[in-house]
N, C-alpha and C positions, 0 to 999 in steps of 0.2 A: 816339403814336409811341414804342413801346416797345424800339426797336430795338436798344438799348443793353442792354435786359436779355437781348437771345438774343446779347448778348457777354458775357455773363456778369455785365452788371453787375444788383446788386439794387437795388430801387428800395424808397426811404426818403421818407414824406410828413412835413414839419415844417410844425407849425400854431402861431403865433402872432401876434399882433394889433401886435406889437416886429417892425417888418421887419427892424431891425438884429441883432436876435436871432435870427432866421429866415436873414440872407445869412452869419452869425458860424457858427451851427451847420453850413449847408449846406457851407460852405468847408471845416471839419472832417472832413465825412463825403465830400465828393470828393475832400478828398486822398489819403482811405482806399481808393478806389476804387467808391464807393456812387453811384449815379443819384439825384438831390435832387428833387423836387418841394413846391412850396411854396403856401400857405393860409393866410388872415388871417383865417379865422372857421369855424366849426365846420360850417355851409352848402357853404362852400368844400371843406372837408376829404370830405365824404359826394359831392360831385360828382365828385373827383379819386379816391377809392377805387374808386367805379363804372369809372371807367372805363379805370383802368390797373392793373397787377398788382404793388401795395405789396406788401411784406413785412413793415414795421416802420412803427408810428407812434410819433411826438414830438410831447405836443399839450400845449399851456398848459390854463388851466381858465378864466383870466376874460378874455373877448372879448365883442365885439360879434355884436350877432344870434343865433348860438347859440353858448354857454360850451361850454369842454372838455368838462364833465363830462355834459352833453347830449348833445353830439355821441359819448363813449364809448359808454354806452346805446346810441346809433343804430348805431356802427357793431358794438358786438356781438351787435344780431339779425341783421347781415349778415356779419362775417369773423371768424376765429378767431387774426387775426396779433397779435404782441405789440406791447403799447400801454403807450408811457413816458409817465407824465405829468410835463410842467415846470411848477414852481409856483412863486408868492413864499411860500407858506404851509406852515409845517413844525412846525405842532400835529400828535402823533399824533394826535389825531379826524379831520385831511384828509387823512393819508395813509391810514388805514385806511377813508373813506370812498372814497377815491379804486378803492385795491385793490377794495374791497367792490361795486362796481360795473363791473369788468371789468377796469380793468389789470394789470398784468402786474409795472411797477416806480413806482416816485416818485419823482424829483429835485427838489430843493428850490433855487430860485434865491438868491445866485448860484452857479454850480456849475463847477467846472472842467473844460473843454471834454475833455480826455483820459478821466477819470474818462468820463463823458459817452458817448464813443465805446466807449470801453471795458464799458458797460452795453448801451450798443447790438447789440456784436459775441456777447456774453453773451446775450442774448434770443436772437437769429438765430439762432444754435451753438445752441438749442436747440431754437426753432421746426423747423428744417431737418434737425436730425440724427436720423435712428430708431433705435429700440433701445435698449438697455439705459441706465440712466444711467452706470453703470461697467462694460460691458463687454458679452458679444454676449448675441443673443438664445438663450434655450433652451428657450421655447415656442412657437407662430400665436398661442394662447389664454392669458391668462392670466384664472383664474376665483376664484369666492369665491361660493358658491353661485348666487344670481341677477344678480352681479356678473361683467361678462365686455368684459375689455380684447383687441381683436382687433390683433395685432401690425403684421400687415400692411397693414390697412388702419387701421390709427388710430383705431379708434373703440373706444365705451366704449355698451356697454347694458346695464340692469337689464329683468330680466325680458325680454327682447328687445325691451324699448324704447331708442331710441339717447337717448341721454346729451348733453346740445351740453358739450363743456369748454375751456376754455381751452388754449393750449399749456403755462405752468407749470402748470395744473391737474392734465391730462393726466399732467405728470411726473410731480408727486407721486402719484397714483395706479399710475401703472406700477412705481414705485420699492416705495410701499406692496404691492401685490399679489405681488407677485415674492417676498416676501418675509413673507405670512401670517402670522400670530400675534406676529411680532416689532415690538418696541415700539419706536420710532423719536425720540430728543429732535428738537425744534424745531430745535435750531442742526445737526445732521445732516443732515436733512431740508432746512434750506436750503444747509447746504454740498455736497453731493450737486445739490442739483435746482439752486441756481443758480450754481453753481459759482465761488463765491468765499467768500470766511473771513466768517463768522456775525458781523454786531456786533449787539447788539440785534434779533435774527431773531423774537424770540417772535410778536411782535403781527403782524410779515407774513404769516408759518406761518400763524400761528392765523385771522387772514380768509381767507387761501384755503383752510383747510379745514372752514371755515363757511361757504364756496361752496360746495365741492364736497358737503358734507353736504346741504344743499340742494335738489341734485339730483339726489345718485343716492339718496337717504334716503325713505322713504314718511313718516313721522314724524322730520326731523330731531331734535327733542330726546329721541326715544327711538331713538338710532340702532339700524340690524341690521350695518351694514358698516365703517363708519369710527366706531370709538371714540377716547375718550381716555382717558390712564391716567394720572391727576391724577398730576403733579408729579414723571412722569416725560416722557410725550411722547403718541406717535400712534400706532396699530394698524390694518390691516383686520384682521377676523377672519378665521381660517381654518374653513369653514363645508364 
């Protein structure tokens, strides 16, 4: 029954095994105007993707039957929408695993619920919006030899094979490409693509773009596309 979303509201899945955390966050994001759909387990979470039209996940990592970080995986060979992970755990090693496996963001419990929302509206505004990160578009094609971002359709192929990326992924590459041989610091790069002031940005930059190396790289450790230019930042090459 998704009738809410052809009134415009967007529909938000919040997955965690704390229902009191699950009714606390939902309350937050309805007052905002968001459609809430809720999930006690990572099973639950891949039933309710199927078959309504999220735009945003909020998922814990440790539940019953299947854990957050399973259920990411699963839903990243099916959707490209941005996925917050909520956690007790706030080792950089879980947050960059967490990133390193498909998210998008990482809050670390406990966290304050504005902050919170505020991350959320941050994902969407970017998932949703097309074009330029600072302004319009001035290409269809943005290229770099066998590297080729198609404006209007959103996708990304090397050699005419399509690319699957993420929505932050996605940005930093359009941002990158747009902008050929110029070398980009980390906290740039994140104040640009996520739109809020850099604190300790390095380590996030730096896994998503040992994603994206990844996969559009035929040899990531010897890139041809996405360099880096030690101890200054990030480059495509202009090819």
């Amino acid at each position: 029954m998704d009738n809410l979303n052809e009134a415009g509201k967007l529909s938000i899945l919040v997955v965690d095994d704390d229902k009191e955390i699950v009714n606390a966050i939902s309350i937050y994001l309805e007052n905002e105007g968001y459609r809430v759909y809720k999930a006690y387990d990572g099973f639950q979470a891949l039933d309710i993707i199927t078959s309504h039209d999220i735009k945003l996940i909020l998922i814990d990592i440790m539940m019953p039957r299947l854990d957050g970080l399973s259920a990411v995986v699963k839903i990243r060979e099916q959707k490209n929408i941005p996925i917050i992970i909520l956690s007790a755990k706030s080792e950089d090693s879980d947050k960059i695993l967490g990133l390193s496996i498909g998210a998008d963001d990482y809050v670390t419990k406990p966290f304050n619920p504005m902050e919170l929302v505020a991350r959320v509206k941050s994902q969407l505004r970017r998932y949703l919006t097309l074009g330029d990160v600072n302004g319009t578009r001035k290409a269809n094609v943005l290229k770099s030899g066998g590297l080729c971002f198609d404006l209007d359709s959103r996708t990304v192929t090397v050699d005419g094979e399509p690319v699957k990326l993420t929505a932050t992924e996605m940005k930093i590459v359009e941002l990158l490409l747009r902008h050929p041989g110029r070398v980009f610091p980390a906290e740039e790069i994140y104040e640009r693509v996520w739109q809020e002031p850099a604190y300790n940005a390095e380590n996030t930059v730096m896994v998503h773009i040992r994603r994206i190396r990844e996969k559009i790289e035929i040899n990531p450790r010897e890139p041809k596309y996405l360099k880096v230019v030690w101890g200054i930042g990030y480059k495509i090459e202009k090819i």
